[in-house]
Wavefront OBJ file of the C-alpha trace (Angstrom):
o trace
v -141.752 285.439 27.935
v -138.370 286.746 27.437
v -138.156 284.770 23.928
v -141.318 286.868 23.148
v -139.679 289.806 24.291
v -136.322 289.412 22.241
v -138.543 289.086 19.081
v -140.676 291.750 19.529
v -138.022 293.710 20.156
v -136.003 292.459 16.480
v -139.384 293.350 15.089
v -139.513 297.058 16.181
v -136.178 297.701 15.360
v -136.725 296.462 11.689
v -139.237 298.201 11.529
v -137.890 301.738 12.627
v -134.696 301.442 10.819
v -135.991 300.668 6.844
v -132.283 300.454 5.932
v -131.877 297.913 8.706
v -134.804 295.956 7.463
v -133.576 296.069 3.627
v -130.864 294.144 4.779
v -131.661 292.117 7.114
v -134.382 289.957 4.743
v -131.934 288.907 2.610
v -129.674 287.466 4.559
v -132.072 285.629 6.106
v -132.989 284.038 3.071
v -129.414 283.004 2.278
v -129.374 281.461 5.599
v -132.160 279.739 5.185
v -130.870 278.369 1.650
v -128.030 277.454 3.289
v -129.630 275.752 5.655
v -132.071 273.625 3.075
v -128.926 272.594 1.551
v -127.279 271.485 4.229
v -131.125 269.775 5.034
v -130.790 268.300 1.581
v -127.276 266.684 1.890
v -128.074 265.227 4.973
v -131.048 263.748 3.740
v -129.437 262.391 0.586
v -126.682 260.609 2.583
v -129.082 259.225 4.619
v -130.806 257.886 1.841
v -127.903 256.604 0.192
v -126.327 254.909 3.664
v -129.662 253.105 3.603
v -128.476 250.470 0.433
v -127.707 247.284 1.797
v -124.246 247.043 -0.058
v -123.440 250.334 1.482
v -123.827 249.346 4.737
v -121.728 246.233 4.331
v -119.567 247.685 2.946
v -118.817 250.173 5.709
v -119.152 247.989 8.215
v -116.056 245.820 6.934
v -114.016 249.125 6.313
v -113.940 250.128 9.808
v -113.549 246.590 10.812
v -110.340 246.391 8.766
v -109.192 250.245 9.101
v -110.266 250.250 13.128
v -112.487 253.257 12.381
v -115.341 254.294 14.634
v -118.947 253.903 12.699
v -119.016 257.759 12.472
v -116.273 257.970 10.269
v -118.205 256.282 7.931
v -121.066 258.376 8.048
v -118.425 261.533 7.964
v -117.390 259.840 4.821
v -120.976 259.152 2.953
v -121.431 263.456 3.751
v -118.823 263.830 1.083
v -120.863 264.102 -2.502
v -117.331 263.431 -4.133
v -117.306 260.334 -2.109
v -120.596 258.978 -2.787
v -120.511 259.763 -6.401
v -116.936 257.256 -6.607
v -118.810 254.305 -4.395
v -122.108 254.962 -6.522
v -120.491 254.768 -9.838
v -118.423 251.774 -8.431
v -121.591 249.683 -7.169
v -123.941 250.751 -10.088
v -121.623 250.854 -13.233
v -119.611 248.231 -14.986
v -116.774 251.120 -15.058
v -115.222 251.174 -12.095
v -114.623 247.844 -11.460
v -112.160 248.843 -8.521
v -112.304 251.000 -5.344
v -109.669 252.555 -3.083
v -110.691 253.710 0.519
v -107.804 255.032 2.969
v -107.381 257.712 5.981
v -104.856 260.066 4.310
v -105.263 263.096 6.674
v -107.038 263.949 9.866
v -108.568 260.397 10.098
v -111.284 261.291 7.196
v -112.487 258.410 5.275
v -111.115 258.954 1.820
v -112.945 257.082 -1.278
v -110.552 256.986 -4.518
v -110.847 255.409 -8.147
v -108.064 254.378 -8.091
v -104.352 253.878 -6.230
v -103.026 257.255 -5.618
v -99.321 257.414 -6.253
v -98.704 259.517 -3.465
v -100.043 257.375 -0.870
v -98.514 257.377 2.299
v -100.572 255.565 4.498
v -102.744 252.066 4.560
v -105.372 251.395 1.600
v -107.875 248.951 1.391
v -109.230 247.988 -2.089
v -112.096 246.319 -3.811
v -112.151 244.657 -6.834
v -115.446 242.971 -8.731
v -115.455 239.462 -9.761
v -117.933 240.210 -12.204
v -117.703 243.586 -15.087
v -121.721 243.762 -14.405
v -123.366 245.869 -11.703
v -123.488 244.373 -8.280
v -127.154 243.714 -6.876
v -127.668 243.973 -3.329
v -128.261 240.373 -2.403
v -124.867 239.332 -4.467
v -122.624 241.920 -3.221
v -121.082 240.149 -0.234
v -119.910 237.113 -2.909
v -118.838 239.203 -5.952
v -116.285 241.886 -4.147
v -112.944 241.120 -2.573
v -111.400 242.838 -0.376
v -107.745 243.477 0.029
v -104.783 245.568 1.897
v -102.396 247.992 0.701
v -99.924 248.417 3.044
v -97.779 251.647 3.893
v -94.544 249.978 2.670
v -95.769 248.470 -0.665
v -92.454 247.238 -1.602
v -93.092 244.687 1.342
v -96.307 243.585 -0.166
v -94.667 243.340 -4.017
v -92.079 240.911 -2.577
v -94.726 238.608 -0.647
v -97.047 238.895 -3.904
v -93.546 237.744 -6.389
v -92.419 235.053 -3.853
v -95.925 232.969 -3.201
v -97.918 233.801 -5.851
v -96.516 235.159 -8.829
v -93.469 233.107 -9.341
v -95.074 229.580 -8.116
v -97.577 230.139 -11.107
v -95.204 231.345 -13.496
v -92.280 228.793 -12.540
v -95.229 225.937 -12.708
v -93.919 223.921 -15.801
v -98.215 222.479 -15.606
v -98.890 226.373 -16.742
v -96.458 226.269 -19.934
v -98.784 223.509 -22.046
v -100.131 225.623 -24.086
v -96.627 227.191 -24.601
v -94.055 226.957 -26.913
v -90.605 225.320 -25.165
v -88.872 229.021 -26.456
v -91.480 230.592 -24.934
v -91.444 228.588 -21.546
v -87.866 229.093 -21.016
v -87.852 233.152 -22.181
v -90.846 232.797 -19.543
v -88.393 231.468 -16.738
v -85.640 233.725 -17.315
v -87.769 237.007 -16.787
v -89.170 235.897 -13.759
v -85.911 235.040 -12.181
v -84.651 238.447 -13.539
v -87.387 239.909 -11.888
v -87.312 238.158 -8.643
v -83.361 239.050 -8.593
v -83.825 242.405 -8.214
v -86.753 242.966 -6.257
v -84.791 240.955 -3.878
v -81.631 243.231 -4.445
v -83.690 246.770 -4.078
v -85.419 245.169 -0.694
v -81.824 244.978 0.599
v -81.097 248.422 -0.688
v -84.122 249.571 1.154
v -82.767 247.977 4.743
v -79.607 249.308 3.596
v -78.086 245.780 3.157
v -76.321 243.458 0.131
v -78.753 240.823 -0.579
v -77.481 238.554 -2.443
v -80.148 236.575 -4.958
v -79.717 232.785 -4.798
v -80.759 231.349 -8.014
v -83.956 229.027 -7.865
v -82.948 226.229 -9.401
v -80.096 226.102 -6.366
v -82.686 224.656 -4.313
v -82.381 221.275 -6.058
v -78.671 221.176 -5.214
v -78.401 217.867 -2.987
v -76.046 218.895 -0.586
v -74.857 215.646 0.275
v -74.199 214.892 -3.518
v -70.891 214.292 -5.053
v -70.367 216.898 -7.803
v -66.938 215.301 -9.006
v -68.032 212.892 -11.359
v -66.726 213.765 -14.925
v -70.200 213.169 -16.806
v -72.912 216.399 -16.849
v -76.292 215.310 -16.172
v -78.541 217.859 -18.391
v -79.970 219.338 -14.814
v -76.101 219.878 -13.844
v -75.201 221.638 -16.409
v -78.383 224.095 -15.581
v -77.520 224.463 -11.956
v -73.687 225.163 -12.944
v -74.622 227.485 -15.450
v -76.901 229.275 -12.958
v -74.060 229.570 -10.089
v -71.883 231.043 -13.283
v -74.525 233.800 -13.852
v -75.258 234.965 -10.244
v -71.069 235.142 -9.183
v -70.885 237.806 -12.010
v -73.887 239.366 -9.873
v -72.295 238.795 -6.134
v -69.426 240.584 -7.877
v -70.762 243.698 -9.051
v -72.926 243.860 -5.566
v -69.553 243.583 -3.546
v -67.626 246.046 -5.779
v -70.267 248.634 -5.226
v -69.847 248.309 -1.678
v -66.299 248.137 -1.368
v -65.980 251.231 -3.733
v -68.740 253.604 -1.338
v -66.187 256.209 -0.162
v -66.523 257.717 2.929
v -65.428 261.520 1.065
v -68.539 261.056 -1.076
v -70.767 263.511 0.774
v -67.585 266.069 0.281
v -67.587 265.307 -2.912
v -70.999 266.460 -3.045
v -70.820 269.481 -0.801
v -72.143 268.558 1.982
v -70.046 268.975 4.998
v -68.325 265.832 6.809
v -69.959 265.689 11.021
v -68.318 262.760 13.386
v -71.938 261.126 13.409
v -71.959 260.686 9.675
v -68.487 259.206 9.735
v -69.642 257.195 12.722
v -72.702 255.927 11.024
v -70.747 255.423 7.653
v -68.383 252.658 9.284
v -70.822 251.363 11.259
v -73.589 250.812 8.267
v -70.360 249.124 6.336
v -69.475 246.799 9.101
v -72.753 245.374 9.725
v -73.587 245.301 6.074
v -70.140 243.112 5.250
v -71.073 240.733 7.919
v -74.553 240.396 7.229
v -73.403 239.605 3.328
v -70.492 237.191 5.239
v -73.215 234.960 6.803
v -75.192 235.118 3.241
v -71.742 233.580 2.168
v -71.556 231.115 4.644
v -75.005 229.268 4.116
v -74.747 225.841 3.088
v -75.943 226.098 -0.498
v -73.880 228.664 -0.863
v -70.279 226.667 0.093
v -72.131 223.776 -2.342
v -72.254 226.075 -4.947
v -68.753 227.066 -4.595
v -67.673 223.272 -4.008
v -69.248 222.385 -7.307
v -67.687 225.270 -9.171
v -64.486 224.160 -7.683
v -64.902 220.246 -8.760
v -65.702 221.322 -12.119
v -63.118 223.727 -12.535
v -65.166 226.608 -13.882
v -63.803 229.783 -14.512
v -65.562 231.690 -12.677
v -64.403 229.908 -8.857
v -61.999 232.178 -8.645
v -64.260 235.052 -9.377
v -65.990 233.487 -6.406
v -62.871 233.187 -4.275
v -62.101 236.432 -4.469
v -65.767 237.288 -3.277
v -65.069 235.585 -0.274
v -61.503 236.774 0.478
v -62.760 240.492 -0.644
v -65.910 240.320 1.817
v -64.051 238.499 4.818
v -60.685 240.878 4.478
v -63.114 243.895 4.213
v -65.499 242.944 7.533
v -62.154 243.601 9.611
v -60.272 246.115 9.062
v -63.170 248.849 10.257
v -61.923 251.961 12.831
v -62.985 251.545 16.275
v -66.263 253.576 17.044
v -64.968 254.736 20.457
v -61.736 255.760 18.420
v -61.209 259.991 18.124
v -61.843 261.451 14.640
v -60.575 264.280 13.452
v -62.755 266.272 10.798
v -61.484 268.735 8.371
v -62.844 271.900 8.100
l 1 2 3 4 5 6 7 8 9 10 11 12 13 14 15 16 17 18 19 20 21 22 23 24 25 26 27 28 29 30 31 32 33 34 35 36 37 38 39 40 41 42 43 44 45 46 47 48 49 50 51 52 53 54 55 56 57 58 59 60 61 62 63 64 65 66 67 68 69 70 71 72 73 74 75 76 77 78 79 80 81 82 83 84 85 86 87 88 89 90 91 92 93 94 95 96 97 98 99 100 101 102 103 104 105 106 107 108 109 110 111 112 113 114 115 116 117 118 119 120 121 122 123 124 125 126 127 128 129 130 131 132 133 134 135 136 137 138 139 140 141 142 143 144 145 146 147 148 149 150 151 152 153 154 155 156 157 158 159 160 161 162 163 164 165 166 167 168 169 170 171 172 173 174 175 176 177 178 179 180 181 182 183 184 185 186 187 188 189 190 191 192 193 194 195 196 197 198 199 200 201 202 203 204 205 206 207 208 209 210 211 212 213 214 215 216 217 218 219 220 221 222 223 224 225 226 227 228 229 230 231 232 233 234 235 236 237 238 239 240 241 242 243 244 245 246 247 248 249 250 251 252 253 254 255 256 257 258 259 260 261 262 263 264 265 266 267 268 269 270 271 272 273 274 275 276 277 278 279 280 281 282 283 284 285 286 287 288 289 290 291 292 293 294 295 296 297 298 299 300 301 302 303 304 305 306 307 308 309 310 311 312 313 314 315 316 317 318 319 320 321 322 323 324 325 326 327 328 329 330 331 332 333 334 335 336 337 338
């Protein structure tokens, strides 16, 4: 009765004030468009969430991402997002997908990597450039992680998969020999210095060990006069990394501690604190580098031969175990200039 009341009473007011009434229609109708469209969105994601593939496919996202099954369904609301996963499961252009939580926990489809990722992706990639049917889906997609720190997942990728295949001499037949060995050197190049920027990144000297080093026989006798063909490979190898292990060392024995004055920032007692202490652990984390066993056999066999370049490697050591020392005492006073 009240309900009946309140109505009534909406409908005598309309119709006493005209102006009122004018006005009032109007906006109901926009409401009510609003409210089909709404209606209408709903309905098509509801439709859409119905495809097998889509379902499977959001049921392994939250699996992987930890995501409640809502999120998923927040996610299909998007028309941005269903046009990407529609064009991606109908199309034979996209053949990969990009799904990640970049802000406020909302489901995020992409066409691609975004550059500017800061948190975990997962991404799908077709094993066939045809459109997917729903009873093949499962078997054609894979599914794989991005993590937050990529660099991490570069180094893993280089280390077991990318180099084995490259480095495989079975996967050169159909190569020239020039072109196998150019082959060899750029992935050792490359592996080098992904393994020198991962140290950079932990703020530590990694020092690259050359591949071929792991065929060093440590309990060989290098003194023999004659070069086997393999020797002279390995020796040649040990010759091209000290000339790397020196230019790493020099860069880290020639990091001032005026630098930030030199470029206007202002000198505290924790930066100076962290400075030393950042040095010290960094010189005797590339001390125990020096001290691994292939390492002193790649030194011995410079030695034996008498290449030029052991004393390049001498001073490498003497440089690194000198400069590991001779650090001030944290607990000692500083004085800062103003």
């Amino acid at each position: 009765m009240a309900a009946r009341a309140e109505v009534r009473t909406e409908r005598l007011a309309l119709e006493a004030d005209p102006e009122l009434a004018g006005t009032a229609e109007p906006e109901d109708e926009e409401e009510d468009g609003e409210e089909d469209e709404e209606a209408a969105a709903a309905r098509r994601a509801r439709r859409f969430a119905r495809d097998p593939r889509v379902s499977f496919l959001g049921g392994r996202l939250c699996q992987v991402l930890r995501l409640p099954e809502e999120k998923w369904s927040q996610c299909l609301e998007s028309e941005d997002n269903r046009q990407i996963l529609g064009g991606f499961l109908e199309s034979t252009s996209p053949d990969c997908l990009v799904f990640g939580v970049p802000t406020a926990g909302q489901l995020v489809a992409f066409p691609e990597i975004p550059r500017d990722a800061k948190h975990k992706l997962v991404y799908l990639i077709k094993k066939t450039a045809e459109s997917t049917g729903e009873k093949d889906f499962s078997r054609t997609v894979l599914f794989g992680e991005l993590p937050v720190l990529s660099l991490t997942h570069i180094t893993t990728f280089l280390d077991e998969i990318l180099v084995p295949i490259l480095s495989n001499k079975k996967n050169h037949k159909s190569w020239s020999c020039f072109t196998s060995q150019d082959m060899e050197r750029h992935v050792e190049a490359l592996k080098n210095k992904i393994h020198v920027f991962r140290g950079k990144m932990s703020r530590r000297t990694l020092l690259p060990i050359p591949t071929i080093a792991e065929s060093i026989d440590l309990e060989q006798d290098y003194s023999e006069n004659r070069l086997q063909s393999d020797e002279r490979k390995i020796i040649h190898a040990i010759e091209s990394v000290v000339i790397k292990w020196s230019h790493q060392i020099q860069e880290i024995m020639a990091k001032a501690l005026v630098q930030p004055l030199l470029n206007g920032h202002r000198l505290t007692p924790e930066a100076e604190l962290d400075f030393w202490a950042v040095r010290r652990e960094n010189l005797e984390c590339t001390y125990r580098q020096l001290q691994a066993p292939v390492v002193l056999k790649m030194a011995q066999i410079l030695q034996t031969r008498q290449s030029s370049y052991f004393p390049t490697l001498k001073e490498i050591f003497m440089a690194v175990d000198y400069g590991k020392t001779p650090v001030p005492d944290p607990g000692f006073t500083i004085t800062v200039c103003p």
